[in-house]
C-alpha positions as CSV (number, residue, x, y, z in Angstrom):
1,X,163.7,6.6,49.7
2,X,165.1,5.1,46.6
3,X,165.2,8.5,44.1
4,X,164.0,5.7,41.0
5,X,161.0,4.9,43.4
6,X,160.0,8.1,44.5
7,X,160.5,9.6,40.4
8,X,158.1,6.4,39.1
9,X,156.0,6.9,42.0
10,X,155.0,10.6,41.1
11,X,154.6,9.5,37.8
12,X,152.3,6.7,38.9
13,X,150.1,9.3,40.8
14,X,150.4,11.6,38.1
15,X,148.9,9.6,35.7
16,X,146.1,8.7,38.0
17,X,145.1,12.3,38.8
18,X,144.3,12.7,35.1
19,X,141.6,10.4,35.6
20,X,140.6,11.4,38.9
21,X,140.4,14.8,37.5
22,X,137.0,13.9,35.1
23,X,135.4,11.9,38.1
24,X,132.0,13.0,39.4
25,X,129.3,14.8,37.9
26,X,130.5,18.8,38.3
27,X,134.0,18.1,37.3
28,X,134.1,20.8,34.9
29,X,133.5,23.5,37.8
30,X,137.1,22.7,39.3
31,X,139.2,23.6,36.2
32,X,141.6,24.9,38.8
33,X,142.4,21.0,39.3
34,X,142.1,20.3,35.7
35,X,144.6,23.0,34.9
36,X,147.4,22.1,37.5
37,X,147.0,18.5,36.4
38,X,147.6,19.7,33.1
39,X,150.7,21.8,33.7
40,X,152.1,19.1,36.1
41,X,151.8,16.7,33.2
42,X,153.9,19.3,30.9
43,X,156.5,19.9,33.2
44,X,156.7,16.4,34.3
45,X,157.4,16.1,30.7
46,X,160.0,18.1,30.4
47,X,161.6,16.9,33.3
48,X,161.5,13.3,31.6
49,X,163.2,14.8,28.2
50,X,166.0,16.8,29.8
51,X,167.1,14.9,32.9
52,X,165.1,11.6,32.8
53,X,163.8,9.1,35.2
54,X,167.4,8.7,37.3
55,X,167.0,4.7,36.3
56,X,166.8,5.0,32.8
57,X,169.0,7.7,32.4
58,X,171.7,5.5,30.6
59,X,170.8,2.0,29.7
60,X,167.1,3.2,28.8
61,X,167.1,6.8,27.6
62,X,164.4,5.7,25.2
63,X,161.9,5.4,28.3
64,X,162.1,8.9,29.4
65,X,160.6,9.9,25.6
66,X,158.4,7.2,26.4
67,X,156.7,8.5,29.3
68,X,157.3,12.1,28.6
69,X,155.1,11.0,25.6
70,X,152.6,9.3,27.7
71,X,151.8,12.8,29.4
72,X,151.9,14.5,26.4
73,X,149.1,12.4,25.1
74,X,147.2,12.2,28.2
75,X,147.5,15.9,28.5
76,X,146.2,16.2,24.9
77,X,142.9,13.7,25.5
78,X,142.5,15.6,28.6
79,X,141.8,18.7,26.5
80,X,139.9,16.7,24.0
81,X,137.3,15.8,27.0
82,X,137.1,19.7,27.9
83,X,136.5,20.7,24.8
84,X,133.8,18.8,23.9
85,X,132.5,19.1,27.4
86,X,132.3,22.9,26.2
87,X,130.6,21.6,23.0
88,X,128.3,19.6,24.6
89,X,126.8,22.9,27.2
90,X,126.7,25.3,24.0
91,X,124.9,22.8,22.3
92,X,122.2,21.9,25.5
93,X,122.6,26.2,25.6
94,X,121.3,26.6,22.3
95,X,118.5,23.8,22.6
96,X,117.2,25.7,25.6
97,X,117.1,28.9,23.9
98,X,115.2,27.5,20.9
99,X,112.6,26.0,23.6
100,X,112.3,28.9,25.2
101,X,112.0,30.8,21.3
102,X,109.3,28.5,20.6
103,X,107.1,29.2,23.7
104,X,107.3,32.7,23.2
105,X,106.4,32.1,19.9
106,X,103.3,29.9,20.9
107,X,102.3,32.6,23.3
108,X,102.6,35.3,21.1
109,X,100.3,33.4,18.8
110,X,97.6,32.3,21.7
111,X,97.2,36.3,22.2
112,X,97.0,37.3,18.5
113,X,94.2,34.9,18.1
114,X,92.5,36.3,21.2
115,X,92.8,40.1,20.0
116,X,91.4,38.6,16.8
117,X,88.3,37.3,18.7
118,X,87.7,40.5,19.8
C-alpha cells in the first residue's frame, strides 16, 4: 500500500474515533479509550509537524500544520466534553445531596412535632 494512503487513512480513522469515543450513554466509564484517543491524537500531531504526511512533505508543508492542528483542536474539544461531563455529575451530585438534606430535614421536623404532642 501506497505510504500517502495508508498515512491519510490513519488520520481518517483517527479523526473518527474521537467521535466514536463520546457515542452511547456510559461513555465516560471507558476513559481508558478516551485517553488513548487522546494521546494518539497528540502524537499523531507530532508526527504531522516533524516528518509530515509523506505527500505533502514538499509541495504542501503547510498541510501537515494543518492537520496536526486539526488534532490539536479536536483533542482540546474532546477535553472540553469531559470536563463538563464532570461538571454536569458534581452538579446532579450536589442536587441529590440537597434532596436527600431536605428529607432529613422534613423528618426531623415530623418527629419534633410528635415529641411535642406528647
Amino acid at each position: 500500500m501506497d505510504p500517502d494512503i495508508l498515512v491519510m487513512g490513519a488520520f481518517g480513522a483517527l479523526l473518527g474515533s474521537n467521535y466514536l469515543v463520546f457515542a452511547g450513554q456510559n461513555w465516560h466509564r471507558r476513559l481508558w479509550l478516551f485517553w488513548t484517543v487522546q494521546v494518539l491524537n497528540l502524537l499523531a500531531a507530532c508526527f504531522f509537524v516533524l516528518w509530515g504526511a509523506p505527500g505533502f512533505r514538499v509541495q504542501w508543508p503547510i498541510a501537515n500544520y494543518l492537520f496536526a492542528a486539526m488534532l490539536i483542536a479536536r483533542s482540546l474539544l474532546n477535553g472540553r466534553r469531559l470536563q463538563a461531563n464532570y461538571r454536569e455529575a458534581l452538579e446532579d451530585e450536589a442536587e441529590g445531596r440537597e434532596q436527600v438534606r431536605q428529607s432529613i430535614m422534613e423528618r426531623l421536623a415530623r418527629s419534633d412535632e410528635e415529641g411535642n404532642k406528647d
